[in-house]
C-alpha positions as CSV (number, residue, x, y, z in Angstrom):
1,X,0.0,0.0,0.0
2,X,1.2,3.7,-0.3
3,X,2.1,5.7,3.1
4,X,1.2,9.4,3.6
5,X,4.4,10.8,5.0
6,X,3.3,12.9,8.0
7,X,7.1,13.3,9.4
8,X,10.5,12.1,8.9
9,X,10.3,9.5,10.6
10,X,6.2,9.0,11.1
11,X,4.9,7.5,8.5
12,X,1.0,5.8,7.9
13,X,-0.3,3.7,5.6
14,X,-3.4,4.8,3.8
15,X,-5.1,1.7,5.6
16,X,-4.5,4.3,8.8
17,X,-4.7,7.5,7.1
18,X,-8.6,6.3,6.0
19,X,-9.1,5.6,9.4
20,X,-7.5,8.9,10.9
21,X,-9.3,10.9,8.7
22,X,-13.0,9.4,9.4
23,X,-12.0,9.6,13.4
24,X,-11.0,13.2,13.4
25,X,-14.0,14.4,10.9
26,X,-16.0,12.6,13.9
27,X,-13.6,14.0,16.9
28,X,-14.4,17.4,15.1
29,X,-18.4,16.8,15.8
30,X,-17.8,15.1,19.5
31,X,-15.5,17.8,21.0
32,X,-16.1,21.1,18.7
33,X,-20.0,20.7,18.4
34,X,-21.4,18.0,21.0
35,X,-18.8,18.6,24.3
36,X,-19.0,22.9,23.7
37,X,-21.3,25.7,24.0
38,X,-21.3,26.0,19.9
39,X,-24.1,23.1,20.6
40,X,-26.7,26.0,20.9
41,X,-25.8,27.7,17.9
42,X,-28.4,27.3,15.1
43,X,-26.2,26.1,12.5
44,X,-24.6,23.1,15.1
45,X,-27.2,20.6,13.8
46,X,-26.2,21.0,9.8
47,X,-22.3,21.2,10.5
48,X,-22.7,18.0,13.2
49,X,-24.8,16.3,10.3
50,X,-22.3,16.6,7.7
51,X,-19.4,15.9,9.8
52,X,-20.6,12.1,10.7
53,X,-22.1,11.7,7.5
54,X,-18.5,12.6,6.0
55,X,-17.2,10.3,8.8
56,X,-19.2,7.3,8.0
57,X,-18.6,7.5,4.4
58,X,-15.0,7.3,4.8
59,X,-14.8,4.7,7.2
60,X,-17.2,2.6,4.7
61,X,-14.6,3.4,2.5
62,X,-12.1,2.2,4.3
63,X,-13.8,-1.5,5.0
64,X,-13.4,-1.9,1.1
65,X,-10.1,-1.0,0.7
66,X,-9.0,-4.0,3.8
67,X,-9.3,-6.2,0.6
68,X,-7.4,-8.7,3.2
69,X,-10.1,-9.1,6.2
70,X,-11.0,-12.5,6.9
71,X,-15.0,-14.1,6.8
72,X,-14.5,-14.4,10.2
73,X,-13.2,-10.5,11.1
74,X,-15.5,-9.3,8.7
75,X,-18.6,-11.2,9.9
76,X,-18.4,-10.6,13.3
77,X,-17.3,-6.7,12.4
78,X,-20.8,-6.2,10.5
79,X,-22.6,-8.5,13.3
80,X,-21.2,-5.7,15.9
81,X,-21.8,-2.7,13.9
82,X,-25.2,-3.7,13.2
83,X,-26.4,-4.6,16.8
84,X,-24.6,-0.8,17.6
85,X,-26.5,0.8,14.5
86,X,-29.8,-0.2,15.7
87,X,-29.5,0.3,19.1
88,X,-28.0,3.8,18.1
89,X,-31.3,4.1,15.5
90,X,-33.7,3.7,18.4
91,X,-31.9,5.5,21.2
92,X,-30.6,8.2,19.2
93,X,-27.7,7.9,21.7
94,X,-24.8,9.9,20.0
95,X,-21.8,8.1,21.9
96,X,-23.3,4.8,19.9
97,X,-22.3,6.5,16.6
98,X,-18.8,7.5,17.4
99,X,-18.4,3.8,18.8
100,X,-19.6,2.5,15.6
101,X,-17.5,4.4,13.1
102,X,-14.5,3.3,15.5
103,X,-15.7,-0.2,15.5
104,X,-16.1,0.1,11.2
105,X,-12.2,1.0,10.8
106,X,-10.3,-0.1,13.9
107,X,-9.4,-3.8,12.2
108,X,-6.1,-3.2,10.5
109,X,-5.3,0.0,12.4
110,X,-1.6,0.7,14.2
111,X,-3.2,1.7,17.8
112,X,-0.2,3.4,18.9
113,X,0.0,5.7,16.2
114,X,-3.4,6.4,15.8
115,X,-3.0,6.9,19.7
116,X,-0.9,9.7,19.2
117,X,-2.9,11.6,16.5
118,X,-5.9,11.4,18.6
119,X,-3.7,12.9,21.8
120,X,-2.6,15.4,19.7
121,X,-5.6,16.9,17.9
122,X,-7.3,16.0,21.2
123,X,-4.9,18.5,23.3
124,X,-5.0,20.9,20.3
125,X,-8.8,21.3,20.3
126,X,-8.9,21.5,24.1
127,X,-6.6,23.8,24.2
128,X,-8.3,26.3,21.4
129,X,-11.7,25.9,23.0
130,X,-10.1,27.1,26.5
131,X,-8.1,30.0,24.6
132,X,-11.7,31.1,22.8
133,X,-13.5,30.7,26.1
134,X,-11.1,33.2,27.7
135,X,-11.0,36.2,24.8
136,X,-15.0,35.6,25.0
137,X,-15.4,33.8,21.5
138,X,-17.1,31.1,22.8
139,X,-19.1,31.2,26.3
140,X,-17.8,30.0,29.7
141,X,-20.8,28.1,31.1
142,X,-20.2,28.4,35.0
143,X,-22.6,26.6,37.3
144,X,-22.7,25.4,41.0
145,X,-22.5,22.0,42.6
146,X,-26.1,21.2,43.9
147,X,-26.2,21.9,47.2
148,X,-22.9,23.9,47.4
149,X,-22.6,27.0,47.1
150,X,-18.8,27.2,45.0
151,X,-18.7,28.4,41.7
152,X,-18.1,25.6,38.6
153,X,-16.5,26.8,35.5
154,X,-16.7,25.2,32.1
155,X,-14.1,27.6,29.8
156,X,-15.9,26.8,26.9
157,X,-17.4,23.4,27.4
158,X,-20.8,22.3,27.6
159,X,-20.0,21.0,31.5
160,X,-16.9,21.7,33.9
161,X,-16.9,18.2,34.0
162,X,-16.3,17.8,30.2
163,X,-13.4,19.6,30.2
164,X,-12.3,17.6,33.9
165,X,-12.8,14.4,32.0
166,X,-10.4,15.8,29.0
167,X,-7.5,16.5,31.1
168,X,-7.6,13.1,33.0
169,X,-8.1,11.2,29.7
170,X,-5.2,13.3,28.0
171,X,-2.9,12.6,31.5
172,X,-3.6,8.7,31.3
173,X,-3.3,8.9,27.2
174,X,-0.1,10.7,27.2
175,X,1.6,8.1,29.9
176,X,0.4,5.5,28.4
177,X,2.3,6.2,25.3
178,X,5.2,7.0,26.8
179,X,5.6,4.8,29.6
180,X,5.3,7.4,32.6
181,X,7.7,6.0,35.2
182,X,6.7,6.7,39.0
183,X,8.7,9.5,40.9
184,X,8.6,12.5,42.8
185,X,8.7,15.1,39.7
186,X,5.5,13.0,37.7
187,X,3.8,13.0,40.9
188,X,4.3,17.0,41.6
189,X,3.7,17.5,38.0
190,X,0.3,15.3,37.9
191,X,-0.4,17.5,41.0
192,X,0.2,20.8,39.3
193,X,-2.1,20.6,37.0
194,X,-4.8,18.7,39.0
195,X,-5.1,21.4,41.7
196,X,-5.9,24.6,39.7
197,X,-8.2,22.0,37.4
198,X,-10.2,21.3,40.4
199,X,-10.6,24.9,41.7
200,X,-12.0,25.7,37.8
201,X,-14.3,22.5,37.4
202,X,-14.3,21.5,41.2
203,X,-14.9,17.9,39.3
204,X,-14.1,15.1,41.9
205,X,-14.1,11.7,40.0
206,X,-11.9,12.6,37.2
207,X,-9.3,14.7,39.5
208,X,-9.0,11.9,41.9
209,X,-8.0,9.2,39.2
210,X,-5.5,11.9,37.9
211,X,-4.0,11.7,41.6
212,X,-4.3,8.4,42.3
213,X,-2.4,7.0,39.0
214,X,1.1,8.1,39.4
215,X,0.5,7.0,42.8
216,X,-0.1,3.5,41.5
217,X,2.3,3.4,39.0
218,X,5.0,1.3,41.0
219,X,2.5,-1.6,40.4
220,X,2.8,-1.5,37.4
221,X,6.0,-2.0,36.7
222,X,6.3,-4.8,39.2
223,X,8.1,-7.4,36.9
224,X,6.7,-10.3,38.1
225,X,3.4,-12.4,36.0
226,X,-0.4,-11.2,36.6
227,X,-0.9,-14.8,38.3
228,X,-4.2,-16.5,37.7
229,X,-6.0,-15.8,40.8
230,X,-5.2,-11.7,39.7
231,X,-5.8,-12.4,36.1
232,X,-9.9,-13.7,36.5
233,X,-10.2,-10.4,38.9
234,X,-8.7,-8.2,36.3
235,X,-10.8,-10.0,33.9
236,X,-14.2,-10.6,35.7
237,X,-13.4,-6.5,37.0
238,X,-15.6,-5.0,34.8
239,X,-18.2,-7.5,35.3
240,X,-17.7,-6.8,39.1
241,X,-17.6,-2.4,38.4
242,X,-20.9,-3.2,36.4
243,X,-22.9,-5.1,38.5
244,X,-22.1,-2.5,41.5
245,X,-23.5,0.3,39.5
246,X,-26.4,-1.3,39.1
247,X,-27.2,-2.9,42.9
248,X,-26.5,0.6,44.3
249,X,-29.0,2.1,42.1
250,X,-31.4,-0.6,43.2
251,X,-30.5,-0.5,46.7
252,X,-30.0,3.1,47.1
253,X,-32.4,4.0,49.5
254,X,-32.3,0.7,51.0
255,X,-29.0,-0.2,51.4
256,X,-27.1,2.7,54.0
257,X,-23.8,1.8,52.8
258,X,-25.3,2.7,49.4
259,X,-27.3,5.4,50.3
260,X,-24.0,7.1,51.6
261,X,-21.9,6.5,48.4
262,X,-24.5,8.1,46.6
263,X,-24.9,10.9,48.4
264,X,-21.5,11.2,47.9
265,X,-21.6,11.1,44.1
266,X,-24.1,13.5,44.2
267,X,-27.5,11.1,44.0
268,X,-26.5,10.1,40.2
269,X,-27.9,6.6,41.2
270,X,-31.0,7.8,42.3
271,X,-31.6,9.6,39.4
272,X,-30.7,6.8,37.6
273,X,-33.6,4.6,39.1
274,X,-36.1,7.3,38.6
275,X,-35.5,7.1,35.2
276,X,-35.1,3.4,35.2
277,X,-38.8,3.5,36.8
278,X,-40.1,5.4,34.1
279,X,-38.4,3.2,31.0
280,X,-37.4,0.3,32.1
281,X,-34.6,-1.5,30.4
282,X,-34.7,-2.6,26.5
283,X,-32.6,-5.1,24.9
284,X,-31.6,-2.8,22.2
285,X,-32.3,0.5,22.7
286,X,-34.7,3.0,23.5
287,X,-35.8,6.7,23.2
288,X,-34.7,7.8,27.3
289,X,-36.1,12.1,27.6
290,X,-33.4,13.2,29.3
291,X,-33.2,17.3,31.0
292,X,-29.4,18.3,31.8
293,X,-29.3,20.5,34.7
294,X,-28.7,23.8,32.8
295,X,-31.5,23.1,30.5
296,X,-33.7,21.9,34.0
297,X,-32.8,25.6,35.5
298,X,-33.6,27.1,32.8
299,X,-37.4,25.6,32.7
300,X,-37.4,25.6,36.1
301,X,-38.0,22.0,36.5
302,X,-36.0,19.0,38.3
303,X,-33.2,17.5,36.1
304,X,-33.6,14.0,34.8
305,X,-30.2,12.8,34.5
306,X,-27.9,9.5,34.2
307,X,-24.5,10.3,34.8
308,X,-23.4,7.0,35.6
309,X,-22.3,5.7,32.2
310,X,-23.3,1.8,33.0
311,X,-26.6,2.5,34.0
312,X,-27.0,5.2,30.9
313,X,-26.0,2.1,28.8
314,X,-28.3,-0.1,30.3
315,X,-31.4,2.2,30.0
316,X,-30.8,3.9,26.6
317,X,-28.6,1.5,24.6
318,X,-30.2,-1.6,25.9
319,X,-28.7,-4.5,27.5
320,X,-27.0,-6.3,24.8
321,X,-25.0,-3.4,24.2
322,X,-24.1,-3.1,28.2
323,X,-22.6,-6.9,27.7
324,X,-20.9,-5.9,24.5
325,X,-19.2,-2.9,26.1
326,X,-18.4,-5.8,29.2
327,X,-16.7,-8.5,27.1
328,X,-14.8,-5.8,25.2
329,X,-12.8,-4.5,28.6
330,X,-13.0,-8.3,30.1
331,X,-11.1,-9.1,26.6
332,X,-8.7,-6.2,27.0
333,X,-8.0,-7.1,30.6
334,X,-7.4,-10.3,29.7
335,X,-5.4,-9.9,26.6
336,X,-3.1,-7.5,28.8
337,X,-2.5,-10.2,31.7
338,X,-1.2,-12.5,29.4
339,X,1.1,-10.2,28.0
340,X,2.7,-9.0,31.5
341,X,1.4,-5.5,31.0
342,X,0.5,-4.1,34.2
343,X,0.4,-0.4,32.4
344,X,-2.5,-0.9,29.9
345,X,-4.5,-3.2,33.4
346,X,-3.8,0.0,35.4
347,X,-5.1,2.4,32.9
348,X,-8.0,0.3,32.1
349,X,-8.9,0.0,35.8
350,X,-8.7,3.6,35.9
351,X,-11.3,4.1,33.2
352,X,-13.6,1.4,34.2
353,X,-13.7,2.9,37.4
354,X,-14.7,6.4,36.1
355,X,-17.5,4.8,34.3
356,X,-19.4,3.9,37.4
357,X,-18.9,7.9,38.0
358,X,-19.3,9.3,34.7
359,X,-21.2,8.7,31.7
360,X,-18.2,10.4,29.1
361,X,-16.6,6.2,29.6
362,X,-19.1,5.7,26.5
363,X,-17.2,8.2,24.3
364,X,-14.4,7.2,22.4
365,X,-13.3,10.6,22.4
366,X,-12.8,11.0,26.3
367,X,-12.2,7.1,26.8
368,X,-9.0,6.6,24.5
369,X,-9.1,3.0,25.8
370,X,-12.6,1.9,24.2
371,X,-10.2,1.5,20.8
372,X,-7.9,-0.4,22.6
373,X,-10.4,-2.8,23.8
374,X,-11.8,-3.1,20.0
375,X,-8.8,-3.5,18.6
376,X,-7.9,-6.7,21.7
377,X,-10.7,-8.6,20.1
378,X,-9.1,-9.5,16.7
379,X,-6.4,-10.8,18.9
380,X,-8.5,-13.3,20.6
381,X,-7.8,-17.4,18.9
382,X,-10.9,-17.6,17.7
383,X,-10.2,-15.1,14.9
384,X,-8.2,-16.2,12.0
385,X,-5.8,-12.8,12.5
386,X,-4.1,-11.3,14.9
């Protein structure tokens, strides 16, 4: 195949240049339109519109020109992607589209490059939505904690914790790359940036994983195997993360451990079982009305929200796509075990954990570890290739 030189000594294949092009067309619609206040501009709809349809069209692309996929890769690609269009078709759940156009051209693709254009154009766009958001081009939406009376600031993004959510995924993207060693500078450094992002956003979840991982990174670079007792945790752990989510929400006025924690996390699992009262749970998708708290002060009416991005997936993709998203990270975790890697189990711990506090896990814009997950399932035996 031919290779678009990018630099000297960075080149792609157009196998990964198709690919890179459909994911930042869709990055473009995710961050610029979806995660910023340009979402209330009238002409957001028609530029969103054309930027997955563009997206889409190039990643269809792209599955012709892998003349080379196997029956098996390419039957189970278009089983996936079908199960995720329709649940996407009857939820209109917009994290469902960026996770299928990811799922369309991810066979073939050189994660760790494509790894570092995404970081890239990621910490580029963040860091020209902050810069319009202070010269006043685009608004700063501030808000409060409910129930507190401190001031939340967004510079530029639809929610402080959008742009909380960023950094941490950007931290975690950046050492995983590189191969962060532990020590006293990473640490201070981690903390210098996590200190004045929390007085901005005052975001809890995603500052606290930010603090905790070079905390933890001695682990992983313990040289010794994953043994097998660790490897079924690490690979029944998202089962285990899952099925939390959803016994608190259950239990959450029952159960005064559970109550506590979500009091904690600001009663995003009791709203999730009001809503859950009123829908129910579908096998594959369904329409969920949903009122964000800005829009819920604006009508002066209580915000109908699901915040925890397990129990989001439950209610509005539907269960089938909850197990998907399951064996995906159990495969990942798994896959990563074998191979001794304690770095990619640390980081996906780290993200599995923020789901259970945040729905942004769904987005393969915020969650740089969803394509590592997709692309550990064409490593699997059952699969012709690796």
């Amino acid at each position: 195949m031919s290779s678009v030189k990018l630099e000297r000594d960075f080149r792609l294949r157009s196998s990964d240049g198709l690919y890179l092009l459909s994911y930042l067309l869709c990055m473009a619609d995710a961050i610029l339109i979806s995660y910023t206040t340009l979402n209330s501009a009238d002409a957001a709809r028609l530029v969103s519109l054309f930027l997955r349809a563009s997206s889409l069209a190039v990643m269809v692309f792209k599955m012709v020109w892998d003349r080379k996929r196997g029956r098996a890769e390419l039957l189970f690609t278009c089983a996936a992607c079908l199960l995720t269009a329709i649940a996407m078709l009857r939820s209109g759940y917009n994290h469902l589209f960026y996770l299928l156009v990811v799922w369309l051209g991810v066979w073939n693709v050189d994660a760790r490059k494509a790894l570092w254009i995404d970081f890239t154009a990621k910490l580029s766009l963040t860091m020209f939505i902050i810069s319009a958001s202070v010269i006043g081009a685009i608004e700063n939406y501030i808000t409060y904690r409910m129930g507190s009376p401190q001031l939340r600031y967004s510079l530029g993004f639809n929610h402080p914790n959008t742009l909380a959510s960023l950094a941490m995924s950007l931290i975690l993207e950046e050492a995983w790359l590189t191969r962060r060693r532990p020590g006293v500078p990473y640490t201070l450094a981690v903390a210098a940036l996590a200190v004045p992002l929390y007085l901005v956003t005052r975001n809890r979840t995603a500052i606290a994983l930010m603090i905790a991982f070079p905390l933890l990174l001695p682990w992983a670079f313990r040289k010794r195997p994953v043994g097998k007792a660790a490897r079924l945790f690490w690979t029944l752990f998202p089962l285990l993360v899952i099925g939390f989510s959803i016994a608190v929400m259950l239990l959450c006025r029952q159960v005064p451990l559970f109550q506590s924690f979500d009091l904690l996390m600001s009663n995003r699992f009791w709203n999730s079982l009001k809503v859950y009262r009123l829908y129910g749970v579908s096998l594959l998708g369904q329409k969920v009305s949903l009122l964000s708290v800005r829009s819920a002060r604006e009508l002066h009416e209580s915000p109908i929200l699901l915040d925890v991005a397990y129990l989001r997936t439950l209610i509005q993709a539907g269960l089938v796509v909850l197990l998907f998203h399951a064996a995906l990270y159990m495969a990942a975790f798994r896959k990563a075990c074998v191979r001794r890697d304690r770095y990619s189990v640390l980081v996906y711990a780290l993200f599995v954990l923020y789901g259970l506090f945040e729905s942004g896990f769904n987005n393969a814009f915020l969650n740089f570890t969803l394509l590592l997950a997709l692309r550990s399932w064409y490593g699997q035996k059952w699969l012709k290739s690796a």
